[in-house]
N, C-alpha and C positions, 0 to 999 in steps of 0.2 A: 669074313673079316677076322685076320688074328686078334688077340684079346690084346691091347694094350699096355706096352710095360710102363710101371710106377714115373718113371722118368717123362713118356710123352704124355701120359694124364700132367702130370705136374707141369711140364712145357705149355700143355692147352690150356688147361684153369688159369695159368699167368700171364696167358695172349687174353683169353676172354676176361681177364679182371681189366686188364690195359687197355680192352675196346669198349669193356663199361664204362669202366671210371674217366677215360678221354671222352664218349659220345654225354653221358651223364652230367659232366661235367659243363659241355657246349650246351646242351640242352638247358642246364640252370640258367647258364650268362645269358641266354636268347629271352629264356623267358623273364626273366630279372628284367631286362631293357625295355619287353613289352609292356611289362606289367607299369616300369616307371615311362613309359612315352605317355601310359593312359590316363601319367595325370598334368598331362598338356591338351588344352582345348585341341591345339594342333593332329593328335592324333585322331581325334573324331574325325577330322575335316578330308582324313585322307585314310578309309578303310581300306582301299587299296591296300597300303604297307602291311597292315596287320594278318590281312591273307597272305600276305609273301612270308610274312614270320610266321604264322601256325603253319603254311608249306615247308618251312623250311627243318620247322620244329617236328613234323610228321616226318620228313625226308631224312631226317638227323636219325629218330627213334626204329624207324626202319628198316637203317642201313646199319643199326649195330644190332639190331637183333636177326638182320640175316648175315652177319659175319659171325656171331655169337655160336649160333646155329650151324654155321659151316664149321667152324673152329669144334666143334662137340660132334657133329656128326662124322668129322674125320677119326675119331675115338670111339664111338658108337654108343654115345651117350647124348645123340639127342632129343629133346622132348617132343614126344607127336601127339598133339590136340586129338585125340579120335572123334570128340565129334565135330571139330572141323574138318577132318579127313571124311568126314560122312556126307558134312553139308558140299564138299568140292566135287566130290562124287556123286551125289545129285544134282548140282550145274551139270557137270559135265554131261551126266544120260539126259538131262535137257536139252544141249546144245546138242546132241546129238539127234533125239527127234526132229528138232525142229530146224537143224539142217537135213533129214531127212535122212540119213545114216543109219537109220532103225526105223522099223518098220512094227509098227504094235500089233 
């Protein structure tokens, strides 16, 4: 990968502040409403919704940190967990044993 000119870093950090600050922002108001439904008896009575809002709250945080992610790794500047790269690499030689794909 070429090295990135000043201009498409500066392009990217201004896409990735735009998908924090809109996802961060959503993420507040959702949880602002949950936290005030909790104090209606009403919301106990139907834990259902509350799972649909933590879904949706998980689904919101997600989706901006794998655009975040995409948006830095098009520059070559994104962050790699190594030891979560370690722990995925261990599923994986798991899933491979024990579909039988390797042989010990």
């Amino acid at each position: 990968m070429a090295t990135p000119t000043t201009k498409q870093l500066r392009r990217t950090v201004t896409a990735m502040d735009s998908v924090a600050q809109g996802a961060f922002s959503e993420i507040a108001a959702i949880a602002k409403l949950a936290l005030a439904s909790l104090e209606t008896p009403a919301a106990y009575a139907d834990p259902e919704s509350m799972g649909i809002v933590l879904t949706l709250i998980l689904d919101k945080a997600m989706g901006a940190e794998d655009h975040i992610n995409s948006l830095a790794e098009k520059v070559g500047c994104n962050y790699i967990d190594q030891a979560e790269r370690r722990r995925s690499d261990a599923r994986r030689q798991v899933r491979k044993v024990s579909l039988g794909e390797v042989t010990a």
